[in-house]
PDB file with one MODEL, atoms N, CA, C and O in Angstrom:
MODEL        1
ATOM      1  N   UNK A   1      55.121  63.685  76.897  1.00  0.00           N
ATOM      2  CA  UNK A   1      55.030  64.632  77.983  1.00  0.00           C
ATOM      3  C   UNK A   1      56.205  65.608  77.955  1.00  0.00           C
ATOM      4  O   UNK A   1      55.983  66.800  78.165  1.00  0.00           O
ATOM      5  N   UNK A   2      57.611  65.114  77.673  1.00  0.00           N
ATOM      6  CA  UNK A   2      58.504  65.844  77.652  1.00  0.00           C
ATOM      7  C   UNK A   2      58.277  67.244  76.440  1.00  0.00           C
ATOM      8  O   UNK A   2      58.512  68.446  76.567  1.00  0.00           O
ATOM      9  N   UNK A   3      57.793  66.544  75.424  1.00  0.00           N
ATOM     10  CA  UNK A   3      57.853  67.931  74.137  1.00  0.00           C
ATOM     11  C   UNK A   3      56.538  68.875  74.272  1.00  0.00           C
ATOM     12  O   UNK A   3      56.412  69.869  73.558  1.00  0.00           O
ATOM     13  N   UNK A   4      55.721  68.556  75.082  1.00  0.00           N
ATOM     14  CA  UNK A   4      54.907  69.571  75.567  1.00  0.00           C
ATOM     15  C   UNK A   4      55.495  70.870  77.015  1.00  0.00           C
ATOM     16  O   UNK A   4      55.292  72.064  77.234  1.00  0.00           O
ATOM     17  N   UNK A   5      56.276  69.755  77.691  1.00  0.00           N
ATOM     18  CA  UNK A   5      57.098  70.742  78.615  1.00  0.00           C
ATOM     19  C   UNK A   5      58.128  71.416  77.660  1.00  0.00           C
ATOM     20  O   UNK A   5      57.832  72.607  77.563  1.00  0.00           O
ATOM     21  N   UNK A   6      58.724  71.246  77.257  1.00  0.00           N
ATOM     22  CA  UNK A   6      59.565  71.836  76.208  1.00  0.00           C
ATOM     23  C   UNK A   6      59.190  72.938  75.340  1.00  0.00           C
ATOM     24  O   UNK A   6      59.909  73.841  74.913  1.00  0.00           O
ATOM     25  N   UNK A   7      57.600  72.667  75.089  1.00  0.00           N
ATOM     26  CA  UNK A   7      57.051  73.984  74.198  1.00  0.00           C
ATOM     27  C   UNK A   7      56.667  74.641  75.156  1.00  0.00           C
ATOM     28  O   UNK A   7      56.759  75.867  75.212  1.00  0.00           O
ATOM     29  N   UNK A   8      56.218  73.971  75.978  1.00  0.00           N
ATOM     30  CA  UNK A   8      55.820  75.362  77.073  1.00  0.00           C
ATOM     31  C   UNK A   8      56.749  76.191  77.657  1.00  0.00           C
ATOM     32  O   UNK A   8      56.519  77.399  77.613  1.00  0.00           O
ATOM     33  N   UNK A   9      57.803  75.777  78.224  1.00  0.00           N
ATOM     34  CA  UNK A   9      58.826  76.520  78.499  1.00  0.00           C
ATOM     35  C   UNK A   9      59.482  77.205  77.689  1.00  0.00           C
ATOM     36  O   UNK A   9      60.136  78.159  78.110  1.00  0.00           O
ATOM     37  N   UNK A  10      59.458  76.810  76.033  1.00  0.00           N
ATOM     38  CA  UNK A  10      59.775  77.310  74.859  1.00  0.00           C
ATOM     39  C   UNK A  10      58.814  79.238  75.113  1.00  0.00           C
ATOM     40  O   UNK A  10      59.111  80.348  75.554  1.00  0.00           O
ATOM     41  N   UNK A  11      57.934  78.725  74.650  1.00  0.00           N
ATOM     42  CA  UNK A  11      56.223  79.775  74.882  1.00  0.00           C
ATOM     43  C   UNK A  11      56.952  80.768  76.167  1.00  0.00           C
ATOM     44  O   UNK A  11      57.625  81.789  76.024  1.00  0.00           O
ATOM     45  N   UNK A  12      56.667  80.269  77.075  1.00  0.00           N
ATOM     46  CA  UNK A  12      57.068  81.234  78.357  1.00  0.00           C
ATOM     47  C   UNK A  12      58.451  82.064  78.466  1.00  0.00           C
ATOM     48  O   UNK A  12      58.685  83.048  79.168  1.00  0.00           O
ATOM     49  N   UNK A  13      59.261  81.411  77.607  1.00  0.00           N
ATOM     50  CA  UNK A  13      60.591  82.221  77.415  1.00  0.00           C
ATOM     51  C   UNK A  13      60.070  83.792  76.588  1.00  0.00           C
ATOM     52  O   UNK A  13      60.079  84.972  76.938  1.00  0.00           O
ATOM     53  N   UNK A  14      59.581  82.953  75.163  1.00  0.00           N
ATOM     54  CA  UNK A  14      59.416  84.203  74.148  1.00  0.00           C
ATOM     55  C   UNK A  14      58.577  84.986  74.909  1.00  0.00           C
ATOM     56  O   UNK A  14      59.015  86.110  75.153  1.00  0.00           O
ATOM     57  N   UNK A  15      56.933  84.563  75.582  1.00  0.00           N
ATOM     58  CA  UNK A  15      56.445  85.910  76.229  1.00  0.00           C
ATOM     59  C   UNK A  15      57.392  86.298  77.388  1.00  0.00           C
ATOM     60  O   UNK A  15      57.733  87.481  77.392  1.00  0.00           O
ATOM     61  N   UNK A  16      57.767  85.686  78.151  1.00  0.00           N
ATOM     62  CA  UNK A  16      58.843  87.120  79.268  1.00  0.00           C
ATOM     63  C   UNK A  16      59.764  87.718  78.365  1.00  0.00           C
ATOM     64  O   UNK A  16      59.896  88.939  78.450  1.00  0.00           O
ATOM     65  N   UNK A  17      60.564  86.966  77.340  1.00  0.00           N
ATOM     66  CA  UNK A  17      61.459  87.686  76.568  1.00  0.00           C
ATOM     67  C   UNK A  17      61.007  89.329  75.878  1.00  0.00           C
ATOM     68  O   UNK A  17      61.654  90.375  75.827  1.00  0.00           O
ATOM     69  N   UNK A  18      59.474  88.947  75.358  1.00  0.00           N
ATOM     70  CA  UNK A  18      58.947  89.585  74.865  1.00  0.00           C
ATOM     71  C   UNK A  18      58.083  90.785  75.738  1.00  0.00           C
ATOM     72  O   UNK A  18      57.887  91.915  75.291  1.00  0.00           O
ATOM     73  N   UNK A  19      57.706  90.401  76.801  1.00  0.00           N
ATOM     74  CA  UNK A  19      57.104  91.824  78.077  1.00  0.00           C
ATOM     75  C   UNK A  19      58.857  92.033  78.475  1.00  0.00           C
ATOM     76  O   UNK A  19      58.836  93.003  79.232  1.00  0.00           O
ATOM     77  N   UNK A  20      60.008  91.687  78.357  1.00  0.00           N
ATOM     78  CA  UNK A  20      61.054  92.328  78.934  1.00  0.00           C
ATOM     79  C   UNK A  20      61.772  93.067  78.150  1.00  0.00           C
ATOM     80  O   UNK A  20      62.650  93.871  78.461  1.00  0.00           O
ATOM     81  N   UNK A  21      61.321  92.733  76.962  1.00  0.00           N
ATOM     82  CA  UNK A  21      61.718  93.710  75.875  1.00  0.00           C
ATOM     83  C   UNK A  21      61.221  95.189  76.099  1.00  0.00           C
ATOM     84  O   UNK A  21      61.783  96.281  76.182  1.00  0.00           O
ATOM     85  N   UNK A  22      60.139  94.817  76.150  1.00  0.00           N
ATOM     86  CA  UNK A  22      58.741  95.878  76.163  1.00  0.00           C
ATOM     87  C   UNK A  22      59.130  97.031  77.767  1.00  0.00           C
ATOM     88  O   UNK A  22      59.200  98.234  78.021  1.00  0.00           O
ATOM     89  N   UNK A  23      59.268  95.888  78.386  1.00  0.00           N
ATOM     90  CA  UNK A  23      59.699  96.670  79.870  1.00  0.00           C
ATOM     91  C   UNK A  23      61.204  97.784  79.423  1.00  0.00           C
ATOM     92  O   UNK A  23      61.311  99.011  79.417  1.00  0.00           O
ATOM     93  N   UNK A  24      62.047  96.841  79.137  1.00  0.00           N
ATOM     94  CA  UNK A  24      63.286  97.750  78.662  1.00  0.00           C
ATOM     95  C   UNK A  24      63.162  98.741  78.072  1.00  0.00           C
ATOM     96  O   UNK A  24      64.033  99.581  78.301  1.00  0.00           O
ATOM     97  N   UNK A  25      62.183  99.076  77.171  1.00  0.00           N
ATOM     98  CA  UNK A  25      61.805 100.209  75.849  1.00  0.00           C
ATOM     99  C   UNK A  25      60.884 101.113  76.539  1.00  0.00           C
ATOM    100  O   UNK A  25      60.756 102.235  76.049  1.00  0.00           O
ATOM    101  N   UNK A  26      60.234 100.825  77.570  1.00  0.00           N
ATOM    102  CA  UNK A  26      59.244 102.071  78.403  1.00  0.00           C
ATOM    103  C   UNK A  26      59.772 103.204  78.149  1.00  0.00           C
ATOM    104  O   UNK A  26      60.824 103.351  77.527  1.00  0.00           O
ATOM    105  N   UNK A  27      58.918 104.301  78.722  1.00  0.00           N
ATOM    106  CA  UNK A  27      59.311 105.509  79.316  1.00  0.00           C
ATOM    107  C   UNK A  27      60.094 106.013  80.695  1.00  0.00           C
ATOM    108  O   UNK A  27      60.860 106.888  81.100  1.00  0.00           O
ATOM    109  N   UNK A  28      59.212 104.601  81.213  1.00  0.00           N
ATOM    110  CA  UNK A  28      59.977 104.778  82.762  1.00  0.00           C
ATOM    111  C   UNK A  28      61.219 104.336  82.825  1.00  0.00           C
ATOM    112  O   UNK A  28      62.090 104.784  83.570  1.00  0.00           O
ATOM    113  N   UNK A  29      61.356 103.263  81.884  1.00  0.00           N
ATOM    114  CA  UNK A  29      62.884 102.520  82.053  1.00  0.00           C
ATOM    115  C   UNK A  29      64.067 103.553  81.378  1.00  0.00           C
ATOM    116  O   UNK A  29      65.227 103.731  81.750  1.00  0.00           O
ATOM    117  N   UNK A  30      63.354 104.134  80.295  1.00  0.00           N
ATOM    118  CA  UNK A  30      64.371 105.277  79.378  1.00  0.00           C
ATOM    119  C   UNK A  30      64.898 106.331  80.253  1.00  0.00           C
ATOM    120  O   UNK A  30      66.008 106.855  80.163  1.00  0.00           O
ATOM    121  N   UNK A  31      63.954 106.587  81.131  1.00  0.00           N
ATOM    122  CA  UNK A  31      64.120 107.764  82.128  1.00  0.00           C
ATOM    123  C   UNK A  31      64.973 107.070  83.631  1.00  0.00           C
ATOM    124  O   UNK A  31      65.670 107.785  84.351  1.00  0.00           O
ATOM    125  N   UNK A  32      64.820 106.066  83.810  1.00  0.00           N
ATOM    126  CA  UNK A  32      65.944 105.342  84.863  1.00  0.00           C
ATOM    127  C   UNK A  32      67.070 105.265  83.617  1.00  0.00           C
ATOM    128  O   UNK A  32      68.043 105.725  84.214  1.00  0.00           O
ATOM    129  N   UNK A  33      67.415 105.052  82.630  1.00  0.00           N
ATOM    130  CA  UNK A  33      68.805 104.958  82.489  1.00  0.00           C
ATOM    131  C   UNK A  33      69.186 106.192  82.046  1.00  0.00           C
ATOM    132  O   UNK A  33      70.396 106.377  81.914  1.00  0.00           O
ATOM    133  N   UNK A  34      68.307 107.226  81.743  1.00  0.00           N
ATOM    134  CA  UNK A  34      68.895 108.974  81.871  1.00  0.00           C
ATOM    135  C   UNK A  34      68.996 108.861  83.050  1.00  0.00           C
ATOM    136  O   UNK A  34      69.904 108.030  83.031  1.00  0.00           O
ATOM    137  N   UNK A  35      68.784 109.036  84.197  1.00  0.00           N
ATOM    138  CA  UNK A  35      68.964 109.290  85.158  1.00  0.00           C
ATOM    139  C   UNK A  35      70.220 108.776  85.677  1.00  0.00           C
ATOM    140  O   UNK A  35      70.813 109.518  86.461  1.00  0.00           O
ATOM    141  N   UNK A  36      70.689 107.768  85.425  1.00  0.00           N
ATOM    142  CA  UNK A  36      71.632 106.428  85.909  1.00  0.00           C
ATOM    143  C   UNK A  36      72.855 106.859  84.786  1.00  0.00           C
ATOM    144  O   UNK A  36      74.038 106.587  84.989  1.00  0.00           O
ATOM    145  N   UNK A  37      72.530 107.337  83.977  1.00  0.00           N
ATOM    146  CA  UNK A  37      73.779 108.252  83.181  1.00  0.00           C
ATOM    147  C   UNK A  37      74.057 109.291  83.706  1.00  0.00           C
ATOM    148  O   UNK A  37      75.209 109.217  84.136  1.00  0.00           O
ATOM    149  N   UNK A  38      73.566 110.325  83.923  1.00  0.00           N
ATOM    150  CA  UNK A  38      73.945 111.407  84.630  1.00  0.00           C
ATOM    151  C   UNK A  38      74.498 110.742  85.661  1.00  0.00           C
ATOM    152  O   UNK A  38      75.704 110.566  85.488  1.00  0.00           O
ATOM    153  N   UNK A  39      74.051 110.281  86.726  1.00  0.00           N
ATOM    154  CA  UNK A  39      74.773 110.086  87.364  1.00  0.00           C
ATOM    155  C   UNK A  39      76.007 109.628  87.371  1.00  0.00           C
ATOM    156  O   UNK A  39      76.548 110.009  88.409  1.00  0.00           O
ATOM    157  N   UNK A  40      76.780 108.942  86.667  1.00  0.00           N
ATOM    158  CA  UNK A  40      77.436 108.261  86.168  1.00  0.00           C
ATOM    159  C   UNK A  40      78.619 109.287  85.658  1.00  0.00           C
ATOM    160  O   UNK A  40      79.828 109.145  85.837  1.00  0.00           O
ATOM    161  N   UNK A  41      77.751 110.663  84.782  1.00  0.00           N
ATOM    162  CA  UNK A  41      78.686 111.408  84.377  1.00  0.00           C
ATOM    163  C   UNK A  41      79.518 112.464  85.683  1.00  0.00           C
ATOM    164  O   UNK A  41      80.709 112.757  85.792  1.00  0.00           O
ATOM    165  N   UNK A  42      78.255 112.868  86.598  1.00  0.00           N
ATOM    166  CA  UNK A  42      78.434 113.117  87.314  1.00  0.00           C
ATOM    167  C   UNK A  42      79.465 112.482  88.205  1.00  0.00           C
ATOM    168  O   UNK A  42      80.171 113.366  88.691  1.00  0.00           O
ATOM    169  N   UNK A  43      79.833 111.220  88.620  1.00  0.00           N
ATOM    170  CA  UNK A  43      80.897 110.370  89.371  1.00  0.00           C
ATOM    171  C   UNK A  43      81.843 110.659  88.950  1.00  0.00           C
ATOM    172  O   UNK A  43      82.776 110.798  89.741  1.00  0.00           O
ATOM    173  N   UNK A  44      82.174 110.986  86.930  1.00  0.00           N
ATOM    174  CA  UNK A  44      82.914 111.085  86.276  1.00  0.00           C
ATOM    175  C   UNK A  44      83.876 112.018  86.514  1.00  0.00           C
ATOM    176  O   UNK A  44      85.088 111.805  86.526  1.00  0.00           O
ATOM    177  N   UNK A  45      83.201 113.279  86.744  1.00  0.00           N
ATOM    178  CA  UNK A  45      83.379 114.459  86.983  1.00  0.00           C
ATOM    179  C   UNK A  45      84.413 114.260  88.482  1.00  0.00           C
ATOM    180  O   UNK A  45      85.626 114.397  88.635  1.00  0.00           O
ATOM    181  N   UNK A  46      83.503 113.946  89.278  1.00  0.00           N
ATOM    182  CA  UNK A  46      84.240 113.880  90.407  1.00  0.00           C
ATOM    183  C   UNK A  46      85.520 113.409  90.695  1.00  0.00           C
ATOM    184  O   UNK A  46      86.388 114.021  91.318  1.00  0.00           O
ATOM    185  N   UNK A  47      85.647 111.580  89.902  1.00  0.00           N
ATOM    186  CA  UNK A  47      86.641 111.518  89.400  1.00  0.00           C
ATOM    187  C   UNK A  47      88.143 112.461  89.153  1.00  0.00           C
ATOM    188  O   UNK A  47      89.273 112.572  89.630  1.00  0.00           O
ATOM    189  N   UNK A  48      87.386 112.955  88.202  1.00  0.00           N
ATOM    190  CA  UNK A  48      88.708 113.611  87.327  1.00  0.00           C
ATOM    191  C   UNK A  48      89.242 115.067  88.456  1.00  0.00           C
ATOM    192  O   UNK A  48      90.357 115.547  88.659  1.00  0.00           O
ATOM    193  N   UNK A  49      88.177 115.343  88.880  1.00  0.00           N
ATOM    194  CA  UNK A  49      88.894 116.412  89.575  1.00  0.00           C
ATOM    195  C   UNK A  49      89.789 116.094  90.506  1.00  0.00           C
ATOM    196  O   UNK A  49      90.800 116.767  90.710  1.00  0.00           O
ATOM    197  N   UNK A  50      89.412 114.795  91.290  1.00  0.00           N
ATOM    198  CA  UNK A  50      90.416 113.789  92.547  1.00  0.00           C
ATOM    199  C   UNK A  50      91.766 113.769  91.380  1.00  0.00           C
ATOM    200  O   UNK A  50      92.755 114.498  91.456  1.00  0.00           O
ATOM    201  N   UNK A  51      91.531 112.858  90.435  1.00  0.00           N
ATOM    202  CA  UNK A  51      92.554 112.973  89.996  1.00  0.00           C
ATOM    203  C   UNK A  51      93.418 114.073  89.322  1.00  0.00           C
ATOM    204  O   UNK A  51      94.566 113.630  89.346  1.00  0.00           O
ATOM    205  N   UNK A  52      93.416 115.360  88.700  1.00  0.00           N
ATOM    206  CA  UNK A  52      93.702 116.357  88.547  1.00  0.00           C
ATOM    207  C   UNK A  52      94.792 117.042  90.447  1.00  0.00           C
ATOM    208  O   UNK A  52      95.937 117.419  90.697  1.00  0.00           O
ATOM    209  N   UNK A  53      93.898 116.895  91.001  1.00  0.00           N
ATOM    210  CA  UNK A  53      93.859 117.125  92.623  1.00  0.00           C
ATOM    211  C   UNK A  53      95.595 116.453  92.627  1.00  0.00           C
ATOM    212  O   UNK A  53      96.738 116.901  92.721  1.00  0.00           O
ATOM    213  N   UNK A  54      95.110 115.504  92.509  1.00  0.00           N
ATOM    214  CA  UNK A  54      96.606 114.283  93.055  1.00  0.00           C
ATOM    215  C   UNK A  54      97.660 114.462  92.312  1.00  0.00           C
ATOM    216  O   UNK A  54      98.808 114.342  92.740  1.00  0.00           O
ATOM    217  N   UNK A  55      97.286 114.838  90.850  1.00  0.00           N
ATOM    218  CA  UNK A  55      98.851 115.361  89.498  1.00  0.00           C
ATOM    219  C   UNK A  55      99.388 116.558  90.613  1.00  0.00           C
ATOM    220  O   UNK A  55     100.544 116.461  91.024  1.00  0.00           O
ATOM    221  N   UNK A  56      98.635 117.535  91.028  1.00  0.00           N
ATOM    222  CA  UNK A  56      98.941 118.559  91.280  1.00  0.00           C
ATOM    223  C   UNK A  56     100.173 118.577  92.804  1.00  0.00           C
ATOM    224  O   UNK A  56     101.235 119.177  92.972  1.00  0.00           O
ATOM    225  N   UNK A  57      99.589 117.864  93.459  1.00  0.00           N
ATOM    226  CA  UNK A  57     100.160 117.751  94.906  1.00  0.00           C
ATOM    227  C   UNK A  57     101.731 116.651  94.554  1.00  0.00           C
ATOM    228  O   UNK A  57     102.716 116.653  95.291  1.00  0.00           O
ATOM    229  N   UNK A  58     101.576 115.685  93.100  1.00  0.00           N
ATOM    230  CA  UNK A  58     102.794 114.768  92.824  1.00  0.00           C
ATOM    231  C   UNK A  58     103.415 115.354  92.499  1.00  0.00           C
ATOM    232  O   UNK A  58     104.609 115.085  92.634  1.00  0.00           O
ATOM    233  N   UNK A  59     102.970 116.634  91.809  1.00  0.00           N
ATOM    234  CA  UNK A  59     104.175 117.856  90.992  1.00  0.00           C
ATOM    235  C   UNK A  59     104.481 118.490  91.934  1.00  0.00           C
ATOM    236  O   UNK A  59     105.704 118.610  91.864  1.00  0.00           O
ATOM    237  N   UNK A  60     103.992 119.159  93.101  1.00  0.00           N
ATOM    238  CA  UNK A  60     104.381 119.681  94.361  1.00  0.00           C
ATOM    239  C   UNK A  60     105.913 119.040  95.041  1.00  0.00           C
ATOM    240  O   UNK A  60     107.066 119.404  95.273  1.00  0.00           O
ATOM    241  N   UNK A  61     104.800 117.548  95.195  1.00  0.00           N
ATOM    242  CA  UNK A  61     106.150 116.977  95.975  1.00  0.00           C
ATOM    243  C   UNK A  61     107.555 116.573  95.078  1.00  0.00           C
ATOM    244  O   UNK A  61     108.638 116.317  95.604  1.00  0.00           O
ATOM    245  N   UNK A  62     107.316 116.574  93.754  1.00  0.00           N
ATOM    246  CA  UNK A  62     108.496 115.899  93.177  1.00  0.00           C
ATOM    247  C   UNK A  62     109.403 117.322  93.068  1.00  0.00           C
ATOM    248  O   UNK A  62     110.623 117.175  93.136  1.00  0.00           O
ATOM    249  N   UNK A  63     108.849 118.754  92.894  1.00  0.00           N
ATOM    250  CA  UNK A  63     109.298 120.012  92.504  1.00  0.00           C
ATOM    251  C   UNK A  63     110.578 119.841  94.266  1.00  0.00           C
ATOM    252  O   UNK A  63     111.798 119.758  94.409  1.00  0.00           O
ATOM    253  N   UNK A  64     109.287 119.867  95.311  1.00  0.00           N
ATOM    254  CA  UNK A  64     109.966 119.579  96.920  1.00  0.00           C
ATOM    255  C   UNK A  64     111.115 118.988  96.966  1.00  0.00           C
ATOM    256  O   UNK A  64     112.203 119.432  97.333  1.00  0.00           O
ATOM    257  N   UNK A  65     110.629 117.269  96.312  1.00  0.00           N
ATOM    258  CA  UNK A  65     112.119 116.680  96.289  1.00  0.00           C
ATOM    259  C   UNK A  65     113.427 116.892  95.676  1.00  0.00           C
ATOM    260  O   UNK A  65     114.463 116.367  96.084  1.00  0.00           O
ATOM    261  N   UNK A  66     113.323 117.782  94.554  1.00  0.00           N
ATOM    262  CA  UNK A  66     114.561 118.460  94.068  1.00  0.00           C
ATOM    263  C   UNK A  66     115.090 119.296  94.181  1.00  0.00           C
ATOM    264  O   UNK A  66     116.180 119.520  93.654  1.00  0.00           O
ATOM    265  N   UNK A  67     114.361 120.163  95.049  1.00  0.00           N
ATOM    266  CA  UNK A  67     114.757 120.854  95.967  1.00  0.00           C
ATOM    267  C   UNK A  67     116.018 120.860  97.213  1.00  0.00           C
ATOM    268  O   UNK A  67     116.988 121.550  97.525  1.00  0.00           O
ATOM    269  N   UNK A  68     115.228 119.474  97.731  1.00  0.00           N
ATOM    270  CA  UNK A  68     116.102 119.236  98.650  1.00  0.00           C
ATOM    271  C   UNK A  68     117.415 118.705  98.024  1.00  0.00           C
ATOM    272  O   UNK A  68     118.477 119.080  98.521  1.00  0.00           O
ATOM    273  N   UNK A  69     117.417 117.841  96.947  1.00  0.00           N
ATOM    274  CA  UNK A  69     118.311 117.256  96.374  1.00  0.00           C
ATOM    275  C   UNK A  69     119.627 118.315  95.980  1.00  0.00           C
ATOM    276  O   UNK A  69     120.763 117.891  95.765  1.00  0.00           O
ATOM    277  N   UNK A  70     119.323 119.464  95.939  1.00  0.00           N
ATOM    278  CA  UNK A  70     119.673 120.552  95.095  1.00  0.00           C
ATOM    279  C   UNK A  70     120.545 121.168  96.519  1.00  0.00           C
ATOM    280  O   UNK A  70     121.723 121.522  96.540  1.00  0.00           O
ATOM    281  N   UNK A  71     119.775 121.165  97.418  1.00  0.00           N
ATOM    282  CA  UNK A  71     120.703 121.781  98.561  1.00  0.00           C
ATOM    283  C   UNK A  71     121.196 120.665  99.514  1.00  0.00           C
ATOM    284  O   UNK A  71     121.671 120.956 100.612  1.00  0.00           O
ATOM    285  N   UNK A  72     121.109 119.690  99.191  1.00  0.00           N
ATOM    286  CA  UNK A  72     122.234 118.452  99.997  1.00  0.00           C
ATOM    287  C   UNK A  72     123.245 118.892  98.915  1.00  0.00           C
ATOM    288  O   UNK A  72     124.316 119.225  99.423  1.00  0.00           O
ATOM    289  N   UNK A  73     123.216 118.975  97.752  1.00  0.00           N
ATOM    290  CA  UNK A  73     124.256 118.549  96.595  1.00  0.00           C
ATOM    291  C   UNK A  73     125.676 119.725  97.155  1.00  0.00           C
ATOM    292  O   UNK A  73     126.857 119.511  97.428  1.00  0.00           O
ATOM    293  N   UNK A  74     124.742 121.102  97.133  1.00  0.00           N
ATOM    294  CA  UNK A  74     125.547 122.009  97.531  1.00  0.00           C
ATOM    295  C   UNK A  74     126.079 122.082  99.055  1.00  0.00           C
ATOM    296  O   UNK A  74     127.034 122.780  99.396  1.00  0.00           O
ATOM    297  N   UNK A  75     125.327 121.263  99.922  1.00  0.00           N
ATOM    298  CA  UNK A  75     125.899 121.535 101.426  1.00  0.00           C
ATOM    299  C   UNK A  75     126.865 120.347 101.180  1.00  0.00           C
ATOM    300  O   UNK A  75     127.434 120.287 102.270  1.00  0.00           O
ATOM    301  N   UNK A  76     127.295 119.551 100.557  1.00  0.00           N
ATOM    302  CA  UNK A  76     128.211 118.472 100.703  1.00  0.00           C
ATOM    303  C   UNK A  76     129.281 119.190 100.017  1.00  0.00           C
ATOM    304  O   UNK A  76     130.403 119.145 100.522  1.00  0.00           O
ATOM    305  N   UNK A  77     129.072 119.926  98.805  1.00  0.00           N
ATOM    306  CA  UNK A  77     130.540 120.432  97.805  1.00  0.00           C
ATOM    307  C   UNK A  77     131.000 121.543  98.574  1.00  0.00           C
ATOM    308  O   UNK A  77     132.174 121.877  98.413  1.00  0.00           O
ATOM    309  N   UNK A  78     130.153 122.297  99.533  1.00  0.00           N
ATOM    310  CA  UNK A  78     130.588 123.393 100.097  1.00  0.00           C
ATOM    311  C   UNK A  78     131.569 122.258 101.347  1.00  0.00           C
ATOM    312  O   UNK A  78     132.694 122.650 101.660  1.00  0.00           O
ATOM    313  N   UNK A  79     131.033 120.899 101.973  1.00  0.00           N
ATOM    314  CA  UNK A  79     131.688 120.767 103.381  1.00  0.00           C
ATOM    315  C   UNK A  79     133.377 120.198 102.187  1.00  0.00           C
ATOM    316  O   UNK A  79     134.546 120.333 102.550  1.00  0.00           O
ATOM    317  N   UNK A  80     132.908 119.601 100.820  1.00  0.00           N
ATOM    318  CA  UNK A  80     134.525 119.052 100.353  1.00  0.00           C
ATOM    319  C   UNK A  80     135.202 120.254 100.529  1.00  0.00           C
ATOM    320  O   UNK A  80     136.003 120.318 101.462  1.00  0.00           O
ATOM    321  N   UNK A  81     134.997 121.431  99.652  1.00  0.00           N
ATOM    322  CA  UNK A  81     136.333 122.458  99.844  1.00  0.00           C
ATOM    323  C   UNK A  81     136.341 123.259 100.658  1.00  0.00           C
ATOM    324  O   UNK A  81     136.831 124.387 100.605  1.00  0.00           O
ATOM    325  N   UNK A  82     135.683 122.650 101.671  1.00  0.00           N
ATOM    326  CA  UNK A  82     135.971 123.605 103.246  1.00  0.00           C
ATOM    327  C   UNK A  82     136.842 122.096 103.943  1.00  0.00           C
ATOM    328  O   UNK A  82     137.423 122.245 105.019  1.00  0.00           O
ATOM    329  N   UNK A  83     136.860 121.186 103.490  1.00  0.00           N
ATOM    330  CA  UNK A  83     137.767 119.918 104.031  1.00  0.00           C
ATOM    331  C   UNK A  83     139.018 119.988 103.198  1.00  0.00           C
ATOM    332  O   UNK A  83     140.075 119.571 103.672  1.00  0.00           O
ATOM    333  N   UNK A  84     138.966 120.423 102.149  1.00  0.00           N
ATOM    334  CA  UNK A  84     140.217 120.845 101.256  1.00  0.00           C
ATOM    335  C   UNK A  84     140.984 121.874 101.688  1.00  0.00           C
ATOM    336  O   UNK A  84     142.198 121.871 101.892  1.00  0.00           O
ATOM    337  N   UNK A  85     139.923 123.069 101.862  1.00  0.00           N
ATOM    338  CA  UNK A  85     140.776 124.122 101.819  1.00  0.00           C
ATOM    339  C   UNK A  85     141.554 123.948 103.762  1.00  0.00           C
ATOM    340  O   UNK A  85     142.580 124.541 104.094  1.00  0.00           O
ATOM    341  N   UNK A  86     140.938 123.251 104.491  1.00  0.00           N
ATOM    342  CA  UNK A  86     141.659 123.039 106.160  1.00  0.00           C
ATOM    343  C   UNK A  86     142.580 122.361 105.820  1.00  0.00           C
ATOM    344  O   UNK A  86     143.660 122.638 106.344  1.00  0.00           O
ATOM    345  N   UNK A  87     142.537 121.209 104.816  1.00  0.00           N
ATOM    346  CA  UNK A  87     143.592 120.470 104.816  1.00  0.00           C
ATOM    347  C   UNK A  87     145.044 120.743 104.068  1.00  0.00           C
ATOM    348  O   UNK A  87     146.103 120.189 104.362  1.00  0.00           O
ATOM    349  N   UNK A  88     144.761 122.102 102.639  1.00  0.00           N
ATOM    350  CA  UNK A  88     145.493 122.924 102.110  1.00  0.00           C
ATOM    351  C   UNK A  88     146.374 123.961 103.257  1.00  0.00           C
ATOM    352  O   UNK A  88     147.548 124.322 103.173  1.00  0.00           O
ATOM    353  N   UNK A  89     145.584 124.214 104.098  1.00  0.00           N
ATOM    354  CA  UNK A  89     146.109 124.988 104.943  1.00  0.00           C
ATOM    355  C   UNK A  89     146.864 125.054 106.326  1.00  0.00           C
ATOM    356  O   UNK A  89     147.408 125.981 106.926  1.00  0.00           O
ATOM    357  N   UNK A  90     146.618 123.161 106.713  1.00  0.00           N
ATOM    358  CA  UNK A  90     147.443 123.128 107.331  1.00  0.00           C
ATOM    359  C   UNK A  90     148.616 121.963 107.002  1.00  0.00           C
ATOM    360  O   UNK A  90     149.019 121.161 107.845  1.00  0.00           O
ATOM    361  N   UNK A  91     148.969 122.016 105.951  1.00  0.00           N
ATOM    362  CA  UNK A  91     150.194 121.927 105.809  1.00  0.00           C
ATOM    363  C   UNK A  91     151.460 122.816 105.451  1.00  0.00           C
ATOM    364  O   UNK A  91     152.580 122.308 105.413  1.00  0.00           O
TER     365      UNK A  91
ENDMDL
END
């Protein structure tokens, strides 16, 4: 009893294997995975522009932050020899 269940389930594998083959290779199925690619490229797209988007605004802010860096540097060397030059001067 067992090696007859065994071929049969054997049998029933190869035919679904075999209509799922068949299913996979359609027209309709070829045309769902064109479709399901484009889309796909399409996400792609979208993608890259978000990211493009975000380089742009990190170069913004990092350009920003050296900026500021650039005029602390100078408002501190301007307060030393304005603390130098008071302290040059009143002695």
């Amino acid at each position: 009893m067992n090696l007859y269940k065994g071929l049969a389930l054997f049998a029933g594998g190869v035919l679904f294997g075999s209509a799922g083959l068949k299913l996979l290779s359609s027209k309709d199925a070829k045309k769902a995975y064109t479709h399901a690619t484009a889309a796909v490229l399409r996400m792609k797209d979208s993608v890259m522009e978000t990211v493009t988007s975000v380089q742009e605004n990190t170069a913004d802010v990092l350009a920003s932050a050296k900026e500021i860096n650039e005029q602390r540097a100078q408002a501190e060397e301007t307060a030393e020899v304005e603390t130098a030059a008071e302290a040059h001067a009143g002695t």
